[in-house]
Every structure is written in structure tokens, then in C-alpha cells.
LUMMI-905875 format. One record per residue: residue number from 1; residue in three letters; x, y, z of N, C-alpha, C in turn. Coordinates in steps of 0.1 Angstrom, whole numbers, plus 2048, in hexadecimal, padded with zeros to 3 digits. Example, Ala and Ser with C-alpha at 12.3 -4.5 7.8 and 13.67 -1.06 7.14 Angstrom:
PT  mitor  rovo  n_east  n_north  n_up  ca_east  ca_north  ca_up  c_east  c_north  c_up
PT      1   ALA     884      7C7   84E      87B       7D3    84E     884      7DF   84E
PT      2   SER     880      7EA   847      889       7F5    847     881      800   84F
# end
This chain:
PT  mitor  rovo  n_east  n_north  n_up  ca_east  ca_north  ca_up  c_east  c_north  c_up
PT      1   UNK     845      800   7C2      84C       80C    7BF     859      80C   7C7
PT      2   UNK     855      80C   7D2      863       80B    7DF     86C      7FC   7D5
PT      3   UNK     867      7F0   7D4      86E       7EA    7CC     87E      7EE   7C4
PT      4   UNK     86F      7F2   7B7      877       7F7    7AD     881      7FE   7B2
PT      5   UNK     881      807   7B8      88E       814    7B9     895      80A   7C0
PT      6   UNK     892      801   7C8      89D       7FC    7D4     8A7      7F4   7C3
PT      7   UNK     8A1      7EA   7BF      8A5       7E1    7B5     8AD      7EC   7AC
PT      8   UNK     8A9      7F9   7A7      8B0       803    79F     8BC      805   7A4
PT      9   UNK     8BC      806   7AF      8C9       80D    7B8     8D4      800   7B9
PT     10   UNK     8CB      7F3   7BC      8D4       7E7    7B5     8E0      7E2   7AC
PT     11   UNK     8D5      7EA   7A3      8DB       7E5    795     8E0      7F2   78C
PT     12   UNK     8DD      7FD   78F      8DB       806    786     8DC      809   779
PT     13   UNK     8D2      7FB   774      8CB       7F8    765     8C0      805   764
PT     14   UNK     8C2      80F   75C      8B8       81B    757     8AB      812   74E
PT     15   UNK     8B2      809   744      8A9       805    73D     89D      7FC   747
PT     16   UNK     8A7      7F2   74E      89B       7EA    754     890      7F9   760
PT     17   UNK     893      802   763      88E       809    76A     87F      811   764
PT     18   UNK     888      816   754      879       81B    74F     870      80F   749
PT     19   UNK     876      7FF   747      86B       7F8    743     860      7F2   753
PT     20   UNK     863      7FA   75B      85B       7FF    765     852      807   767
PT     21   UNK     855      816   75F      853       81F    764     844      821   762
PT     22   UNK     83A      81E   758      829       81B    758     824      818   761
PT     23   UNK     829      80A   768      823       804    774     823      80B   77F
PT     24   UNK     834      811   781      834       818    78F     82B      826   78D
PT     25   UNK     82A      82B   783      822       837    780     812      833   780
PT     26   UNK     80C      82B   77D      800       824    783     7FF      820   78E
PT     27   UNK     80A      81B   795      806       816    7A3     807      827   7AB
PT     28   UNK     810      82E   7A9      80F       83E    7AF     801      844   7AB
PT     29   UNK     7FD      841   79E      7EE       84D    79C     7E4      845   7A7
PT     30   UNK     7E6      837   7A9      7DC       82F    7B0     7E0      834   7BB
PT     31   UNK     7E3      832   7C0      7EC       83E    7D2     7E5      84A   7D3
PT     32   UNK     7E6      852   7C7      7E5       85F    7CC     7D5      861   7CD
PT     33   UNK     7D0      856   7C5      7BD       85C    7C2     7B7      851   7D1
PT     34   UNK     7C0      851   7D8      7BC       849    7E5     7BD      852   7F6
PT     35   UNK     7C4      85D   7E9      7C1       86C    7F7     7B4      874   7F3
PT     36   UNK     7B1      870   7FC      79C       873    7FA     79E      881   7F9
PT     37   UNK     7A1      883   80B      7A4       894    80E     7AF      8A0   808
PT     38   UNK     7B5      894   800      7C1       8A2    7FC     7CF      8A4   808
PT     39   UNK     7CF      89C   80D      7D8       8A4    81C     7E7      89A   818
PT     40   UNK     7E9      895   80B      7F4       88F    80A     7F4      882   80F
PT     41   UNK     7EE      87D   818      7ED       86F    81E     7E3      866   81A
PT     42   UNK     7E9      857   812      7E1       853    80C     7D4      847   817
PT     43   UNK     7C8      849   814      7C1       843    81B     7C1      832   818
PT     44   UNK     7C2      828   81A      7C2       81B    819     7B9      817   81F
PT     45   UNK     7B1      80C   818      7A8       801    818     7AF      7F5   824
PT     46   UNK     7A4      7F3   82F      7A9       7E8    835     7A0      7E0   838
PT     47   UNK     79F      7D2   82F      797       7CA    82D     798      7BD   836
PT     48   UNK     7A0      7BF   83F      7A2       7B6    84F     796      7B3   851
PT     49   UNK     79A      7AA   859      792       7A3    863     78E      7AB   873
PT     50   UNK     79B      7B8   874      79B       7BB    87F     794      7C2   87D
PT     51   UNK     791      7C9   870      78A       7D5    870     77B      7D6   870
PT     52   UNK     778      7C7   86F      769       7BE    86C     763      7C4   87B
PT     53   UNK     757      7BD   87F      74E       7BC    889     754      7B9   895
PT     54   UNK     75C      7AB   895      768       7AD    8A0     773      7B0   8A3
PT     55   UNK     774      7BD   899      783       7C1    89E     789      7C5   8AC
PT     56   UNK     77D      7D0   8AF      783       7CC    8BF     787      7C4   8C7
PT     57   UNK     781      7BA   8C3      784       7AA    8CB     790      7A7   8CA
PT     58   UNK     795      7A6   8B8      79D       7A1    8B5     7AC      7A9   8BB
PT     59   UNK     7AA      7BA   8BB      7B1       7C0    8C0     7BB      7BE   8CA
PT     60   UNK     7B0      7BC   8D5      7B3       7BA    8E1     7B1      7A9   8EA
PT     61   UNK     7B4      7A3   8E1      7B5       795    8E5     7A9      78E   8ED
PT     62   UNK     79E      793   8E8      791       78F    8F3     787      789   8E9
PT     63   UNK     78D      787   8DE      782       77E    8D4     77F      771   8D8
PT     64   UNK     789      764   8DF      788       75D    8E6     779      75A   8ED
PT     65   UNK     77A      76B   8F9      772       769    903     765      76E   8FF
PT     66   UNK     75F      76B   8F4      758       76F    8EC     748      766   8F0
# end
């Protein structure tokens, strides 16, 4: 979405903008059903490694001394 507008402001093609405008409106509905609580901040999925069983390790540089 940040893209698009950046590329709009580019060029400021209207047409190439709305043959956008579905996707960026899907990628926004997908955003907003990712605020669980409602509090405007969207919650994200982090499927890291750090977030795994050694993240702490990985955090703090002691996966090594493992």
C-alpha cells in the first residue's frame, strides 16, 4: 500500500492508481481483522526463529554457549 501511493505521487497516473485500488483495499481489510483488541494497532504474526524455543539465546548472543 505504502508502495502504491509512493509510485502514485511518482507518476500521478489516476488510472494506473485505481487499477490498484482492490488489492490495496484487501491488503487494508487484511490489516484491520489483525487488531484482535480493537485498540487500532495491528497485531502481527512472527514466525522467527527468535521467537521459537531459543529465542532468548538467539536474542542475546548466547545460543553459541549452548
Amino acid at each position: 500500500m505504502i508502495n502504491t501511493a509512493e509510485q502514485f505521487d511518482l507518476c500521478g497516473d489516476i488510472e494506473w492508481l485505481k487499477s490498484h485500488k482492490a488489492g490495496c483495499e484487501k491488503a487494508l481489510d487484511w490489516l484491520i481483522r489483525r487488531d484482535s483488541n480493537g485498540n487500532g494497532i495491528f497485531e502481527m504474526m512472527n514466525n522467527s526463529i527468535v521467537s521459537g524455543p531459543y529465542g532468548p539465546q538467539l536474542r542475546n548472543g548466547t545460543l553459541c554457549d549452548i
